[in-house]
VMD Tcl script that draws the C-alpha trace (Angstrom):
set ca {
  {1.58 4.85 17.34}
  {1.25 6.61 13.81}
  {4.60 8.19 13.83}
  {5.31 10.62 11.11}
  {8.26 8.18 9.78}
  {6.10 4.57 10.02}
  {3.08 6.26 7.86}
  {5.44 7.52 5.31}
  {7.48 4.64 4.62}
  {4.15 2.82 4.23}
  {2.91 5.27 1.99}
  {6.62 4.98 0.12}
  {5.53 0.75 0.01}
  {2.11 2.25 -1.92}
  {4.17 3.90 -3.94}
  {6.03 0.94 -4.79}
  {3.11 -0.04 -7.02}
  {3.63 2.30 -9.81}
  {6.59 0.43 -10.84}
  {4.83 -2.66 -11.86}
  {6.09 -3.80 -15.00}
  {2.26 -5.88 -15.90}
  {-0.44 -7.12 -13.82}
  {1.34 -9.60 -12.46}
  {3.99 -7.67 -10.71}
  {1.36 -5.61 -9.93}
  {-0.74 -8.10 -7.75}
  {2.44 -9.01 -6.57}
  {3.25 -5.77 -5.02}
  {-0.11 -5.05 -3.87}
  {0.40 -8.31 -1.91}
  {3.47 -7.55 -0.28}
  {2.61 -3.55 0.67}
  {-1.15 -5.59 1.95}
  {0.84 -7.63 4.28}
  {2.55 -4.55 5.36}
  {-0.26 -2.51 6.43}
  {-1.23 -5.58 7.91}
  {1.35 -6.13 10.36}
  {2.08 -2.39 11.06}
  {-1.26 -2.40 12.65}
  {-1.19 -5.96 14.29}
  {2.13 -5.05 15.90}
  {0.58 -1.67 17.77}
  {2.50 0.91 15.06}
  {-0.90 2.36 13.55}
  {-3.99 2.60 14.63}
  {-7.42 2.03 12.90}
  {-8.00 5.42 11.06}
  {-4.56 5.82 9.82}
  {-4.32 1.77 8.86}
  {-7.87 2.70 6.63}
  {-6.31 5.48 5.30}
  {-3.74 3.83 4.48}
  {-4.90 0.91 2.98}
  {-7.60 2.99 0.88}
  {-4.85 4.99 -0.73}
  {-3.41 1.32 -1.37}
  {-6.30 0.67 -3.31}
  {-6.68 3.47 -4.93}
  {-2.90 3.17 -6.55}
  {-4.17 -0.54 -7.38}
  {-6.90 0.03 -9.60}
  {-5.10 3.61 -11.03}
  {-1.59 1.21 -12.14}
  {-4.30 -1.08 -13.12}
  {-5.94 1.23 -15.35}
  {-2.46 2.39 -17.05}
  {-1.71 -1.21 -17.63}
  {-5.28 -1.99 -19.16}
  {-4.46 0.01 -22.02}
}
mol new
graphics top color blue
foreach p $ca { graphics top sphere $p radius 0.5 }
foreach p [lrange $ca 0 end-1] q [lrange $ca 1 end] { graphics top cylinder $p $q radius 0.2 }
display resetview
């Protein structure tokens, strides 16, 4: 659980966000990388603190693409 490679290829799926091309892509990818934090931790691979982690860095990339693509 929380293996050094699982946490940074989900953190490489947050960073998938950045290359929205508008909002729609956007929601879109924030979608697809939700679903993924989702089922790492369903399926045993990360536990609670690292799947918050996680998915508050995946919000925080949401709403700081969101900003860039506000203006």
């Amino acid at each position: 659980m929380n293996s050094p490679q699982t946490v940074a290829n989900a953190r490489k799926k947050i960073a998938q966000l950045a290359d929205a091309s508008d909002r729609g892509d956007l929601v879109y990818r924030q979608g697809v990388a939700s679903g993924w934090l989702s089922a790492l931790r369903l399926e045993g691979l990360v536990d609670r603190t690292a799947f918050d982690t996680l998915f508050t860095e995946l919000n925080a990339a949401y709403q700081e693409v969101g900003d860039t693509l506000s203006e």
